[in-house]
Structures are given as C-alpha cells and as structure tokens.
N, C-alpha and C positions, 0 to 999 in steps of 0.2 A: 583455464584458458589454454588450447592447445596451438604450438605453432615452431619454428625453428625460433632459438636462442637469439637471432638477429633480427628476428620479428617483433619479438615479446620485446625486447629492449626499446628497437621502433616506438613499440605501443605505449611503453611508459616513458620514454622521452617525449612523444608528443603530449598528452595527459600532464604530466608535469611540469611542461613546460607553458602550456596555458595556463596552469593555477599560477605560477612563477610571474611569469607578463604580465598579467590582470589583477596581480596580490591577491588572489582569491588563497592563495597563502604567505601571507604578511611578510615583509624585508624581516627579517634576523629571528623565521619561526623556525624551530629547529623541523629538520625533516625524517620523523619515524623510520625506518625501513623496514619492521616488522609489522605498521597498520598499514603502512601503501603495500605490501605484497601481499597484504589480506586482500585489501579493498578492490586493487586490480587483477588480482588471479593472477598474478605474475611472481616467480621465482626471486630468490635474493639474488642472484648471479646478473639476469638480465636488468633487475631494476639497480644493480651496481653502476653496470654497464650506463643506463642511463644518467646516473648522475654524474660520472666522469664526462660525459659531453655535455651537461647542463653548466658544468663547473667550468670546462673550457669555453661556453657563452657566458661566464661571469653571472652565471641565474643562481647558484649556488657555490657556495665556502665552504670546506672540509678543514676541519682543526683536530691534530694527533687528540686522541683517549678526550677528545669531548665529541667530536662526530660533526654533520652533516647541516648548515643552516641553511635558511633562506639568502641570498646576500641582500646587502643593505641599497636602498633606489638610492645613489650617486647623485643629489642636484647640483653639484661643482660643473657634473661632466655634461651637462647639457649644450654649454658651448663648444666642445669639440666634439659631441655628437652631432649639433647639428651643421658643425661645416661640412662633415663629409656627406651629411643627408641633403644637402641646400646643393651638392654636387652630384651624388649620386641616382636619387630620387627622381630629381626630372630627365636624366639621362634614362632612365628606365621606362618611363609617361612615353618618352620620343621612342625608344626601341619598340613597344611596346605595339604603339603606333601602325609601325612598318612590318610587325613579325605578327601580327596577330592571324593565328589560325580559326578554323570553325570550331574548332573546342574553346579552346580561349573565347570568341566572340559568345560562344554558347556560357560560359559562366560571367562574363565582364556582362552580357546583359540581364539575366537572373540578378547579379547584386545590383546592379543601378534599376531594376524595377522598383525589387523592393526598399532601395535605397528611399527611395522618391515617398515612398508608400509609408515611410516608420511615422507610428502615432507621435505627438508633442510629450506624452507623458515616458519615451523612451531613460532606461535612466542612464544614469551618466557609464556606467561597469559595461553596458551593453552596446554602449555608442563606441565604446575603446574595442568590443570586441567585431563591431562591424567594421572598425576604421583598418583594424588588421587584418578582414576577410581582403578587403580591397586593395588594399597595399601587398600582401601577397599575390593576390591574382595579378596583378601588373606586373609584379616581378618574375611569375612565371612564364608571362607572356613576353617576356624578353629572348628567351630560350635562349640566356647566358646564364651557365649554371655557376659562375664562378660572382659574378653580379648578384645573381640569386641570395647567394648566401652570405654575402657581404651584408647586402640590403636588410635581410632576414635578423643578422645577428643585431645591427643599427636601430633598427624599426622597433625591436622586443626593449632596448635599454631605454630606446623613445617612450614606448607606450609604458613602462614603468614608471616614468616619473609623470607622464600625462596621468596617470592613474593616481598617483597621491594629488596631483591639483584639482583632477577635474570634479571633485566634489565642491572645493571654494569658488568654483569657474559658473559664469550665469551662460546661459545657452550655447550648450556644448553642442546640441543638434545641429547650429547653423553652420559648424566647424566641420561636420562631420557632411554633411547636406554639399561643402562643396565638390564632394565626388562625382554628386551626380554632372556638373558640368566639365570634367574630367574624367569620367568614364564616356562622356560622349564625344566628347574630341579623340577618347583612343578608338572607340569603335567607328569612327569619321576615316578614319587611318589620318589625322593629321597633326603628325609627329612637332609641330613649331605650338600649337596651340596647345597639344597635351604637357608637350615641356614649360612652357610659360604660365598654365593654371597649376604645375604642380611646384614651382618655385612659388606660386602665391600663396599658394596650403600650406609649404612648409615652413613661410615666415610668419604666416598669421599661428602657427600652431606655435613657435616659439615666442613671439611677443605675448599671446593670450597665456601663456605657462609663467614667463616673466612678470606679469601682470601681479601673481599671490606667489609666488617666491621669497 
C-alpha cells in the first residue's frame, strides 16, 4: 500500500479501530503487529503510530516486554459514559438539525432509507455497526469538530459494551429502527424534536444494556 506515513497510519487506525468497537477483536486479545502489517500493507512505523492513538481512545493497553492488547469492555463505566452521552448526544440531534448541509442531507438520507429497509434477520454485530454509521453522521453534521470527537470517543466505549449485551438482548432491531424517526426530525431541520427523540434512544439504549448486566 502506497501513501504518506500520515495516511497509512490514518488507514490503520480506522481498520483497527472498528475491529476494536465491534470486538470483532475480543477485550484482552493480544494485538500482533507483525500479522496486522501483513494483512494491511502497512509498515511497522505507521501501524505504531496507530496504536498510540487507539491507546489514548482506551481501545487498547500496552504493558512493558509483554506488548499490545485489546483493552478490557469496562461495564462499571456505563454510568458515567452515559451521563455525558444523555448530554452530549442530543445536543448534537439539535445542532445537527440547524447545520445540516446538502452533503450531510445527502448521507443522513442514504442511511434512514436503508435504515427503514434492514431485513428482521439483521444480526445483532451488524445493527452495532449501523447504529455507529448514524451516530457519526449526526456528529458530523454538527460541523463542531471538537463535539465531534468527544461524541466519537463516548459512542466507541458505548458501542463496546452494547456489543458484549447485545447477543443476551431480544430485538435489538427495534433499538436501532428508532433512527429512522430521528434521522427524520434532523433532515425536518427541527432541532426540539431531534433533541428529544435522541434523549429517548439514549435512555432506552441504557436501560435495555441494564436489563442482562
């Protein structure tokens, strides 16, 4: 893979970090550095680089002369994750609201098609990774870059531990289904109603986690 040393890091911090969110590499799996920079084309140097910013998102532990793990999904910290998402989340629904561009409208409509569209047999690994397509997109549509990455780093430690429930969890589609009347309030532009359906997502998200806890 060819590219500048800022790029290729890009690349494998994105890449690692959705296997990271979604445990599609398990809490406390050690992480290779010589089969990931097989597998991505990417140098030791860059995919360094990427794990120093995985490690400052708490996606990853570095311990002297043992090396590099997965970190472990935290369910202690779900209560102080979600006070600042039960604050931050719908302040973002409302900006989102008011800022949205024809780019923005152009992907916020693409996901609430297909949102509306997912078969019953979605499985649970794939409903975590649409829930974070949409939760990003609202946060970009805030075009507060400092919001952005707040929300960003919040939402990955969320979606970690939705991800060890949501296999004990019965109809996770219905949880994830209520985007679509929250992507339609943001593309409405109306900022009270986008704030108030996404305070509702964030406390059903946390009572239903609480539920097999």
């Amino acid at each position: 893979m060819t590219g500048t040393p800022a790029s290729l890091t890009e690349v494998a911090y994105q890449a690692l970090k959705e296997r990271l969110v979604l445990l599609d590499i398990p809490a406390g799996a050690p992480i290779n550095e010589q089969s990931l920079s097989a597998e991505l084309s990417i140098g030791r140097t860059p995919l360094r680089e990427a794990l120093k910013r995985l490690e400052s998102d708490h996606l990853v532990v570095t311990y002297p002369r043992r090396g590099t793990f997965a970190s472990g999904v935290d369910i202690t910290a779900l209560t102080e994750i979600s006070e600042l998402r039960r604050v931050l989340e719908p302040l973002a629904a409302s900006l989102a609201a008011q800022r949205l561009t024809a780019d923005d409208r152009e992907e916020l409509s693409r996901l609430r098609t297909e949102l509306a569209g997912l078969p019953d047999d979605t499985s649970p690994r794939d409903h975590m990774e649409w829930d974070l397509q949409v939760h990003r997109a609202i946060y970009a549509a805030t075009h507060n870059g400092h919001l952005q990455t707040a929300l960003a780093r919040y939402g990955n430690l969320a979606t970690r531990i939705w991800s060890v429930a949501a296999p004990r969890l019965t109809d996770v589609g219905s949880h994830i289904r209520e985007h679509v009347a929250l992507l339609d309030a943001v593309l409405a532009g109306d900022p009270d109603g986008a704030e108030s359906l996404m305070v509702e997502h964030m406390v059903d998200f946390e009572a239903r986690i609480r539920t097999v806890l």
